[in-house]
MDTraj code that builds the backbone (N, CA, C; nanometers):
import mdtraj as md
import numpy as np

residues = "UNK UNK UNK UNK UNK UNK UNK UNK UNK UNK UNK UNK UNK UNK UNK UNK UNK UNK UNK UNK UNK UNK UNK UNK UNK UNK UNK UNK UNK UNK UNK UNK UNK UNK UNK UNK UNK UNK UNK UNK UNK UNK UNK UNK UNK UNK UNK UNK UNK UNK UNK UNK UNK UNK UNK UNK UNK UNK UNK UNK UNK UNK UNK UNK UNK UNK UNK UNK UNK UNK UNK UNK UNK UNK UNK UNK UNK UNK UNK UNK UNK UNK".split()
xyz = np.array([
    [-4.4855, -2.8539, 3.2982],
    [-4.3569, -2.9058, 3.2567],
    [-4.3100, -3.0046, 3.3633],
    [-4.2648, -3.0872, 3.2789],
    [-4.1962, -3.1843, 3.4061],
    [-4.0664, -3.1729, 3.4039],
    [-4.0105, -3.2384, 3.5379],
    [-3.8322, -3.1944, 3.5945],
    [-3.7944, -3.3387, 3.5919],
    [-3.7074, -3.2868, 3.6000],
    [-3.5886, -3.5023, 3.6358],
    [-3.4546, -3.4570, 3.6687],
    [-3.3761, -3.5205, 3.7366],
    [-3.2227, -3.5511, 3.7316],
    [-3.2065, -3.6702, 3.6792],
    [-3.1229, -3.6663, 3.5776],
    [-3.1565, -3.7512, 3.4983],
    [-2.9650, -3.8052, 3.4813],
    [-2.9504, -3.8948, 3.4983],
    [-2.8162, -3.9973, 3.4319],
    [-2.7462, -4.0460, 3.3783],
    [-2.6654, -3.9731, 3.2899],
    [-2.6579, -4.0485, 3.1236],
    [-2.5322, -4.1452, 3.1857],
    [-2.5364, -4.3106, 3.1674],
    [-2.4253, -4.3470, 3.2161],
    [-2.3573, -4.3613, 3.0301],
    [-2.2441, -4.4342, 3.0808],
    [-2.1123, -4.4156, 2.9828],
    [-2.1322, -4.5006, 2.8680],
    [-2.1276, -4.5140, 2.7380],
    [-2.1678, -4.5901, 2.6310],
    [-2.3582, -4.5912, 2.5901],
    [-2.4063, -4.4324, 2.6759],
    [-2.5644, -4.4625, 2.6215],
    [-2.5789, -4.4531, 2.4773],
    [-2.4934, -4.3516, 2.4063],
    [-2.4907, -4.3062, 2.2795],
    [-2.6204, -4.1949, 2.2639],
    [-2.6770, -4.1037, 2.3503],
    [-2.7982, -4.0744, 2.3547],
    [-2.7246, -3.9204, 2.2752],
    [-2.8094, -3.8611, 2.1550],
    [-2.7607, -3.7245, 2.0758],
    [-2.8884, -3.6027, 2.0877],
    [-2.8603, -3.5096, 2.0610],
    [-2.9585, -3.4605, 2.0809],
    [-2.9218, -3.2809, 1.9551],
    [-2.9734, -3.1639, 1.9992],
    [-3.0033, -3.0904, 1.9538],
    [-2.9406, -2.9357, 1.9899],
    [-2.8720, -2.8572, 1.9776],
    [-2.8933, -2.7328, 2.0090],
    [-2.9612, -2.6301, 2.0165],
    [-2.9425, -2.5324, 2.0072],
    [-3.0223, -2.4088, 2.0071],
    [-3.0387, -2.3647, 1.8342],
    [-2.8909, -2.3593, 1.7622],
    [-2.8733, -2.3678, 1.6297],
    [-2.9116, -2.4620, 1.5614],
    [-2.9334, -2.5712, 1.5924],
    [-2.9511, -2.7191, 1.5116],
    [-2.8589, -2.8275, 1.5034],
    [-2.7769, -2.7889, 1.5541],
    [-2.6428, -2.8556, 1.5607],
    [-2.6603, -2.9621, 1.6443],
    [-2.6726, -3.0975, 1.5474],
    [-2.6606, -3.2424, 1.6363],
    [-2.5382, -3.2678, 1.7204],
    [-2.5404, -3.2740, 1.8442],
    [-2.4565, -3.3287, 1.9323],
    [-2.4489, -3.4545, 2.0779],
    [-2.3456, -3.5170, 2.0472],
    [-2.3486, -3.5686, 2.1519],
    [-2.3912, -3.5528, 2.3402],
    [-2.4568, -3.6130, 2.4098],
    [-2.4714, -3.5667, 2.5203],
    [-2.3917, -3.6694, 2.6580],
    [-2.2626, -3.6346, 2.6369],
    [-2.1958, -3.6798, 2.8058],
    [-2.2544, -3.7493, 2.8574],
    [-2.1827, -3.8242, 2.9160],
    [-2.2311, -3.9126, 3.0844],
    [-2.1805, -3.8337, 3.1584],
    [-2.2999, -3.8538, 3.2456],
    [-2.2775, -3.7260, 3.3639],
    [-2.4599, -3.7125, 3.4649],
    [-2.4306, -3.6278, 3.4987],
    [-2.5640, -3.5714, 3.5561],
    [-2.6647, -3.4462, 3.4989],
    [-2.7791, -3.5060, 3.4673],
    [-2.8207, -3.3254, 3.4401],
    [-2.9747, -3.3215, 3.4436],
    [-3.0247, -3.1749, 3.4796],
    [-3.1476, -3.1711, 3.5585],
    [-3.2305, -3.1648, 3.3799],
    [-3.3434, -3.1985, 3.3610],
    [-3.3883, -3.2574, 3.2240],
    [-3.5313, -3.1756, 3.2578],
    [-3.6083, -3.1132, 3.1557],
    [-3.7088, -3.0761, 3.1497],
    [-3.7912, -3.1617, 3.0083],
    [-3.9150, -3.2103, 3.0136],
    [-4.0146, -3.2132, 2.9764],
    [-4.0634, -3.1159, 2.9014],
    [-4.0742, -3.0944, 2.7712],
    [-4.1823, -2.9875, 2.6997],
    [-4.2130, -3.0066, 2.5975],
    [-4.3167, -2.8824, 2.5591],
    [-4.3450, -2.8707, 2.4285],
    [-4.2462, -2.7916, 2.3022],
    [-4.1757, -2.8281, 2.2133],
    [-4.0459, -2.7374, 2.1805],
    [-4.1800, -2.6477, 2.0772],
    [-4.1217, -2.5362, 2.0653],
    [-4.1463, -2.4262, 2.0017],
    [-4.1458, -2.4837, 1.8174],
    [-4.0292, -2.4741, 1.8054],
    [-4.0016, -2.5297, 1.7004],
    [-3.9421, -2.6577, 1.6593],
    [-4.0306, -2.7595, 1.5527],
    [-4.0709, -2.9218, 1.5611],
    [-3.8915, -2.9661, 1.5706],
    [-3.8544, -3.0597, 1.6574],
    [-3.7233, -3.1346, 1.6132],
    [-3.6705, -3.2431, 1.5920],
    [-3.7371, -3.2803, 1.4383],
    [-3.7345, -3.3673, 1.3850],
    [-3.8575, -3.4519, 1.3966],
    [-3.9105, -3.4942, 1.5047],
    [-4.0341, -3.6107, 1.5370],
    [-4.2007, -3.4865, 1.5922],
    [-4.3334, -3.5905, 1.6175],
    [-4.4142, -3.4999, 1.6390],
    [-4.3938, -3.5595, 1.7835],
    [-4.4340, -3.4752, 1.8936],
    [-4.4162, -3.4759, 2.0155],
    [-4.3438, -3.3630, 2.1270],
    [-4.2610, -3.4202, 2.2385],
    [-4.2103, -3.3277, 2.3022],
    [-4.0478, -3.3668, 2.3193],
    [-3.9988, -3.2740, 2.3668],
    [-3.8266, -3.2835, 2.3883],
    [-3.8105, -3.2845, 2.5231],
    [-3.6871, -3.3475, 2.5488],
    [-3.6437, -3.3058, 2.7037],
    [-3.4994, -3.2397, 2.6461],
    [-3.5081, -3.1167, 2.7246],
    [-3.3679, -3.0265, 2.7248],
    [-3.3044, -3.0213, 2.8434],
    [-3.2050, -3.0807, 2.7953],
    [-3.0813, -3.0852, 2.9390],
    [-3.0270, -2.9462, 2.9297],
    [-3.0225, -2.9588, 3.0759],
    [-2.9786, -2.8011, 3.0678],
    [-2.8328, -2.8401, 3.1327],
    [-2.7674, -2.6658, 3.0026],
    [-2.6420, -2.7286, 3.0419],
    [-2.5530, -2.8280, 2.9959],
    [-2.5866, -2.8967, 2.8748],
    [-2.5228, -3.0086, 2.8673],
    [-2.4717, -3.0231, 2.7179],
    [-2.4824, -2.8661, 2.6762],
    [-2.3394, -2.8190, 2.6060],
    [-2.2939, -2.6912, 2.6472],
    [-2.2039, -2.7157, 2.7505],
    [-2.1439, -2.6082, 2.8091],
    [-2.2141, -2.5247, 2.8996],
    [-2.1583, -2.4999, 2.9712],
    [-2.2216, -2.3438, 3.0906],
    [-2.3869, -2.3313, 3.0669],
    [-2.3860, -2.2789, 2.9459],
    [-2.4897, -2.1834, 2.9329],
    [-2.5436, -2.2624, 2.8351],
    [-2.5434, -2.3879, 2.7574],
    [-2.6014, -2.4390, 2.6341],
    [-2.6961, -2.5810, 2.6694],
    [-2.8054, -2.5578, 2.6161],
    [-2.8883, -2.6807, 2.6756],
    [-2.8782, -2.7453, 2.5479],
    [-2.8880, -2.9367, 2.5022],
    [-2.9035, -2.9912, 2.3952],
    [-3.0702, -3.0775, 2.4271],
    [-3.1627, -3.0259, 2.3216],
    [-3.2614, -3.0870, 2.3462],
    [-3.2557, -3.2398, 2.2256],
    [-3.3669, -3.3369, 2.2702],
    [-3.4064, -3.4946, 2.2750],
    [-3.4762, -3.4748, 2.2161],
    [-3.5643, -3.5118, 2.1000],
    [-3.6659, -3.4936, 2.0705],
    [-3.7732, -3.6336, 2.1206],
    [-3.8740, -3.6645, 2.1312],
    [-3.9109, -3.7359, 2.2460],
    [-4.0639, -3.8060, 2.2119],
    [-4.0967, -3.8886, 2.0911],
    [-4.2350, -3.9038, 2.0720],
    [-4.3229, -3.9087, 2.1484],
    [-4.4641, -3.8282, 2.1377],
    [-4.5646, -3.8052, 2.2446],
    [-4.5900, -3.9700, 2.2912],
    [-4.6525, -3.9748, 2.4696],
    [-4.6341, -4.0345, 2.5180],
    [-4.5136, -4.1671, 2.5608],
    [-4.3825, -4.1201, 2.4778],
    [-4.2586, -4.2001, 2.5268],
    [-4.1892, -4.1916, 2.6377],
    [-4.2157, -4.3034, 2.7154],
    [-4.1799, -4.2718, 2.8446],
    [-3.9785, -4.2453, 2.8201],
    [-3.9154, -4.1977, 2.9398],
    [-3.8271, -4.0962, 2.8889],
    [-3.6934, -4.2363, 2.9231],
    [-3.7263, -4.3348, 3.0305],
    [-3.6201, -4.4891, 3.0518],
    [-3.5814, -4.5205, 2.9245],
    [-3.6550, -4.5190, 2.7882],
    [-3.6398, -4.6210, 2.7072],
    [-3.5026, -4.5367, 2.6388],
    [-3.4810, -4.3843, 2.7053],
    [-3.3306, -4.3780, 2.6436],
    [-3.1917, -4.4649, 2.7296],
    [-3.2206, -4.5103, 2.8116],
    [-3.1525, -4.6327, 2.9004],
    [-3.0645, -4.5147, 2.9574],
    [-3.1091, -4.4212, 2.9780],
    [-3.0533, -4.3489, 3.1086],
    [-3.1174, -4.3580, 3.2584],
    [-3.0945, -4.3225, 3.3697],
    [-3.1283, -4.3322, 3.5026],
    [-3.2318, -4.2042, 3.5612],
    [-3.3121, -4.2450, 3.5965],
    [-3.4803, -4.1193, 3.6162],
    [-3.5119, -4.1016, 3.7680],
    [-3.4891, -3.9491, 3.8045],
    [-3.5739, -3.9734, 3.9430],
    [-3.5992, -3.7979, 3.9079],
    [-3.7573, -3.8284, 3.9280],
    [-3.8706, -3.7181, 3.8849],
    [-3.7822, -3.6168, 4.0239],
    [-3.7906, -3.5013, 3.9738],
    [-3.8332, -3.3595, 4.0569],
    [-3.9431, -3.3327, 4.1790],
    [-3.9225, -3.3020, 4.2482],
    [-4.0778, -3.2740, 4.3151],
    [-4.0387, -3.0767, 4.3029],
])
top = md.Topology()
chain = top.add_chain()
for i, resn in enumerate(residues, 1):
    res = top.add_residue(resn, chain, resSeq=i)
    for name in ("N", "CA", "C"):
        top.add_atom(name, md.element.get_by_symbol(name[0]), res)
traj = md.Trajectory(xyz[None], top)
């Protein structure tokens, strides 16, 4: 799995996914972003990045993310994890 802190600045328009299915918006702000394979398909074939956290406390909204799309072209700000 890969990590990021990742950037959403203000006007990205970037939406994403819940746990329920529930399309939602995702804030500008900061948030640590994982890389994966989702369990169950959301929406596209490929992988998601789930912000964690970034509906509320305890609620991550996942991206769904076509295989090999690098993750810039959502015009947010990227600096990998070590």
């Amino acid at each position: 799995m890969e990590c990021y802190r990742v950037k959403v600045p203000q006007g990205a328009g970037l939406t994403g996914f819940t746990v329920a299915g529930q399309r939602v918006p995702i804030l500008p702000g900061e948030y640590h972003v994982h890389r994966l394979n989702p369990k169950v398909p959301l929406g596209s074939k490929g992988t998601a990045l789930r912000f964690v956290g970034a509906f509320g406390r305890d609620g991550d909204i996942h991206v769904p993310l076509a295989e090999g799309t690098d993750i810039r072209t959502l015009h947010v700000e990227v600096e990998p994890m070590s």
